[in-house]
C-alpha positions in Angstrom: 0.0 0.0 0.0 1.3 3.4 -1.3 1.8 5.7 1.8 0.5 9.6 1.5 1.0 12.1 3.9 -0.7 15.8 3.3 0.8 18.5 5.7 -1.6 21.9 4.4 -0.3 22.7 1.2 2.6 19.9 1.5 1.8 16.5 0.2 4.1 13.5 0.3 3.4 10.2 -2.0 5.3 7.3 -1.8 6.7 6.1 -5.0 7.2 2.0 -4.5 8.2 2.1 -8.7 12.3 3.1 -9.5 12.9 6.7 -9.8 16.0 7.4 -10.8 17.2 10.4 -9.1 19.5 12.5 -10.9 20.5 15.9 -9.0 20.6 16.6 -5.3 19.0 20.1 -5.0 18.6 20.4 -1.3 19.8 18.9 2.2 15.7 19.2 3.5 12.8 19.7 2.0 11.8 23.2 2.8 8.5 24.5 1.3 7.1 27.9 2.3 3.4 27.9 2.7 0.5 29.8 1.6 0.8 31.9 5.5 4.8 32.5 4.5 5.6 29.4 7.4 7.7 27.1 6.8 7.3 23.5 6.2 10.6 21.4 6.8 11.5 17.6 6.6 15.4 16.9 7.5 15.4 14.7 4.4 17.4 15.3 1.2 16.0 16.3 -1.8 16.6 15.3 -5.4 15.4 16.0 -8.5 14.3 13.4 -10.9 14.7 12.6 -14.7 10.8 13.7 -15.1 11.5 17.0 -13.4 9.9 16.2 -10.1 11.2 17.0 -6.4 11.6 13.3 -4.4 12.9 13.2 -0.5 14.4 10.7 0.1 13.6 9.2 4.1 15.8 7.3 5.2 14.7 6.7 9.0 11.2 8.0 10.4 11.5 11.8 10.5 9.1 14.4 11.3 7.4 16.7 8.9 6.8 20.1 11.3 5.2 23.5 10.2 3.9 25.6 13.1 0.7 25.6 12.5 -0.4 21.9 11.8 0.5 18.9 14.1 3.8 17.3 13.1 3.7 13.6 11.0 6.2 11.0 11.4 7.2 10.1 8.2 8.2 6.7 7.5 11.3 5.5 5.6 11.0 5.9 1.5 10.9 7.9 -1.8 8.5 9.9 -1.6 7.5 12.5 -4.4 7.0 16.1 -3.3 3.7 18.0 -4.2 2.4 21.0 -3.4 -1.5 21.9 -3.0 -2.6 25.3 -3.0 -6.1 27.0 -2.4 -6.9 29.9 -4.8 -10.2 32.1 -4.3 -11.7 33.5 -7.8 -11.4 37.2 -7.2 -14.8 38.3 -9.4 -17.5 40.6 -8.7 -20.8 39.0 -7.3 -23.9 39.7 -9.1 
C-alpha cells in the first residue's frame, strides 16, 4: 500500500516504482506555505529525470510546520507536491 502524507499545502506520495534520481537540489525539504511558514522535513532532496522533487527518508522523521501537528514520516521515496487553495477574485452579481 502506497503511503501519502498531506501537511496543508505539502503533500508527500510514496513512490514504491524506481525513480531514478539524478540531482541533489537540497539537504531538507523546505517548502514555504501559503501563511509565509515554513514547512521542513530533515530529508534530502533530489530531483528526478521527469522534473519532479523526491525526499528521500531514510529513518522516520518528522514533517513540522507551526501551524499543523507534526507527521512522522516513515522511511521511502517519496515525491513532493504541493497543494494550493486559490479564491476566484470576481464581482458578485
Amino acid at each position: 500500500m502506497v503511503r501519502v502524507y498531506r501537511q496543508g499545502d505539502v503533500l508527500l506520495i510514496e513512490r514504491e516504482y524506481e525513480v531514478e534520481l539524478e540531482e541533489k537540489v537540497a539537504d531538507k525539504l523546505v517548502i514555504q506555505s501559503e501563511t509565509g511558514n515554513i514547512h521542513e522535513l530533515a530529508a534530502p532532496v533530489y530531483r528526478a529525470g521527469n522534473g519532479r522533487l523526491y525526499a528521500v527518508v531514510n529513518v522516520t522523521l518528522t514533517l513540522k510546520h507551526p501551524e499543523h501537528p507534526e507527521l512522522k514520516i516513515e522511511p521511502g521515496i517519496y515525491e513532493v507536491r504541493t497543494v494550493r487553495d486559490y479564491a476566484l477574485q470576481r464581482p458578485i452579481d
